[in-house]
C-alpha positions in Angstrom: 15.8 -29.8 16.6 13.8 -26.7 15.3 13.8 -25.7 12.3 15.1 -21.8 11.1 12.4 -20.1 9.5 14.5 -17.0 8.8 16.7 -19.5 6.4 13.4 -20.6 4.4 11.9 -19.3 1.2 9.1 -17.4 1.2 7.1 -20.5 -0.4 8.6 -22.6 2.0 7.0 -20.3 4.7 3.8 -20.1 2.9 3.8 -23.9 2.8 5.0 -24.0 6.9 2.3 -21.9 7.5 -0.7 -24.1 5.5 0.6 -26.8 7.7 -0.6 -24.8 10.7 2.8 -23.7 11.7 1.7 -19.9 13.1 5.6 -18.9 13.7 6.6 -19.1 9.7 3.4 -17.1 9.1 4.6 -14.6 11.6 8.0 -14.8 9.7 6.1 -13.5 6.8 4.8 -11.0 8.0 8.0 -9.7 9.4 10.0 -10.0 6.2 7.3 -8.1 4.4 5.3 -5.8 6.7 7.3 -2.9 5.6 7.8 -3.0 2.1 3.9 -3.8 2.3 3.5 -0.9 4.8 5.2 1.7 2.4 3.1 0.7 -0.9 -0.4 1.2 1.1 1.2 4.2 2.5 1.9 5.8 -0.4 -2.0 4.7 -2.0 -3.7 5.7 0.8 -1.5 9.0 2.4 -2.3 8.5 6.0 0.0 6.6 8.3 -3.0 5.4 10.6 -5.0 4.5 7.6 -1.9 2.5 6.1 -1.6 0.3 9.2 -5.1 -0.5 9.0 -4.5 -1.8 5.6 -1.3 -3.5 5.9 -3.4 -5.8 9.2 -6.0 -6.3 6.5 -3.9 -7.3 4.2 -1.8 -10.0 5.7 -5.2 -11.1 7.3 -6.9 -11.5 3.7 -3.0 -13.4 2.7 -3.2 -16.0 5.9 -7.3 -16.6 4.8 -6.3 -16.6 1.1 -2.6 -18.9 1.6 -4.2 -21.8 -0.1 -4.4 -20.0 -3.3 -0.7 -18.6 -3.4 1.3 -20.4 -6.0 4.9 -21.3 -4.5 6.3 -20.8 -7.4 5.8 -16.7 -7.8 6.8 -14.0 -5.8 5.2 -13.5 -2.3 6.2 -10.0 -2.4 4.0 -9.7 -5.4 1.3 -11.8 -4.1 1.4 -10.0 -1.1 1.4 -6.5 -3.4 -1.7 -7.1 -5.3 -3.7 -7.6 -2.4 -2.5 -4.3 -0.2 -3.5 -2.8 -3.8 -7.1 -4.4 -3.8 -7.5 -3.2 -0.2 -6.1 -0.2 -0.9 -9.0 0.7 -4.0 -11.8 -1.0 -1.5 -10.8 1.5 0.8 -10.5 4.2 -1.2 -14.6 3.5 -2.4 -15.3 2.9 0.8 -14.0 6.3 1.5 -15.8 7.8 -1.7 -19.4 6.2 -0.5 -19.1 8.0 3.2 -18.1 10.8 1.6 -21.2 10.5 -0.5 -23.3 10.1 2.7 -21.7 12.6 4.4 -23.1 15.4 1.9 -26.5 13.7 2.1 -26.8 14.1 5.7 -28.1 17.6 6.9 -25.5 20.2 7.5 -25.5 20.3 11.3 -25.0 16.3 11.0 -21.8 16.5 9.0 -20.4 19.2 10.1 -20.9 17.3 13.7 -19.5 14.2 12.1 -16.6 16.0 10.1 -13.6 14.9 11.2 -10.7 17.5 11.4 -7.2 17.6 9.5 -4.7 15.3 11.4 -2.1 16.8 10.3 0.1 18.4 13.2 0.5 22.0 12.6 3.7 23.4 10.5 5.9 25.1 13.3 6.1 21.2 15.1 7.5 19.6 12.2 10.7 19.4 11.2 11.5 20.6 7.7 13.0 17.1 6.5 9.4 15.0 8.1 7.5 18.0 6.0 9.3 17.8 2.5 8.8 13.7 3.2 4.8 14.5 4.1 4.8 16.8 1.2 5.7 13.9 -1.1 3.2 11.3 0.4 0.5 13.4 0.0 1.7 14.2 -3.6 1.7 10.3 -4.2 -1.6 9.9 -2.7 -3.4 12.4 -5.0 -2.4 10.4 -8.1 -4.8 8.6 -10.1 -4.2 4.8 -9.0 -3.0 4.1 -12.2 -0.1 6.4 -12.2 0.1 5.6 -8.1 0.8 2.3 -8.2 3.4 1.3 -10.8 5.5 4.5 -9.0 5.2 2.9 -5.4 5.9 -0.7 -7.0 9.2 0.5 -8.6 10.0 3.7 -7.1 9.9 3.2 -3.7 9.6 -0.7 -3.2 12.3 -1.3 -5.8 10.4 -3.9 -8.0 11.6 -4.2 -12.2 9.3 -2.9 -14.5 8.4 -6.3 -15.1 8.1 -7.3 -11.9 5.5 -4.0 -11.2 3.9 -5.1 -14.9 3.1 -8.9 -13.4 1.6 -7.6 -10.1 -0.4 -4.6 -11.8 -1.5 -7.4 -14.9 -0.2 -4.9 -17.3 2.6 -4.6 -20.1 6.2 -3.7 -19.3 5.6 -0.3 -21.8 2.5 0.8 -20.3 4.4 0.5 -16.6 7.1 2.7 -18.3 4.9 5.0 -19.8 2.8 5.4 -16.3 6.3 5.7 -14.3 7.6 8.7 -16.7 3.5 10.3 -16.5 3.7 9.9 -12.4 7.2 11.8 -12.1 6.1 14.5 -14.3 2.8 14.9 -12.3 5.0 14.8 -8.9 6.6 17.5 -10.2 4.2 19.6 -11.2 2.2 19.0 -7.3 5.9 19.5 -5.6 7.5 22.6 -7.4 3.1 24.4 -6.8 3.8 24.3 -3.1 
């Protein structure tokens, strides 16, 4: 008889999985991939970049299982880690850029790499009000950023955002109302 991972709980998974049972890892990853996808996609503002991040981050979860504690939310656990990749990227990206200045001009102009972004007459107006509003996110300071993509898009409580961001349930609220108003102010400019 095999067993149905689809009907076990996400600790009951995580435990599976320590016990070297690769499918109820794989389960995991399928119940969260998405929601996991969307948060670094929103941090980091590039789909290619995001699914990067979302590998590394359920590779850092399988290497870091042992320390998950059954009795918390995996979609949390799994949140604070796409966030920690998502601000080592977002250094990493700060240090090339750092270099990239250094380097003589015929270097980085040689290295530059151009805008991937498809020109405007190929994309539909609904995929370019919905790009608009990634990039929007993605220009927000990280503390603004991420309490909006924890509640706003990947539905979490305020609390729920305030135990995965190690913060109080006011200062979420307060960064959630200071995150909409900047949105609006980057949207209603273009």
């Amino acid at each position: 008889m095999t067993l149905d991972l689809r009907a076990c709980s996400d600790g009951e998974l995580a435990a599976l999985s320590l016990a070297g049972r690769e499918r109820a890892f794989a389960e995991i990853m399928h119940r969260h991939r998405d929601a996991i996808y969307r948060l670094i996609r929103g941090h980091v503002g590039d789909a290619d970049e995001a699914l990067d991040l979302t590998q590394e981050c359920f590779a850092a979860a399988y290497r870091a299982l042992d320390r998950f504690e059954a009795a918390r939310s995996l979609r949390g656990w799994l949140s604070r880690i796409a966030i920690n990749k998502c601000r080592d990227w977002r250094r990493r990206r700060t240090v090339r850029r750092f270099f990239s200045f250094a380097a003589p001009l015929s270097e980085a102009v040689a290295n530059s790499v151009a805008d991937p972004a498809p020109a405007a007459d190929k994309i539909l107006a609904d995929r370019e009000s919905v790009g608009r509003i990634w990039e929007a996110i993605a220009v927000l300071p990280a503390n603004l950023k991420e309490p909006l993509l924890l509640c706003a898009v990947e539905g979490l409580s305020q609390g729920e955002a305030a135990t995965v961001l190690a913060i109080s349930e006011k200062a979420v609220e307060t960064r959630l109302y200071r995150a909409r108003k900047k949105l609006s102010v980057l949207l209603k400019d273009d």
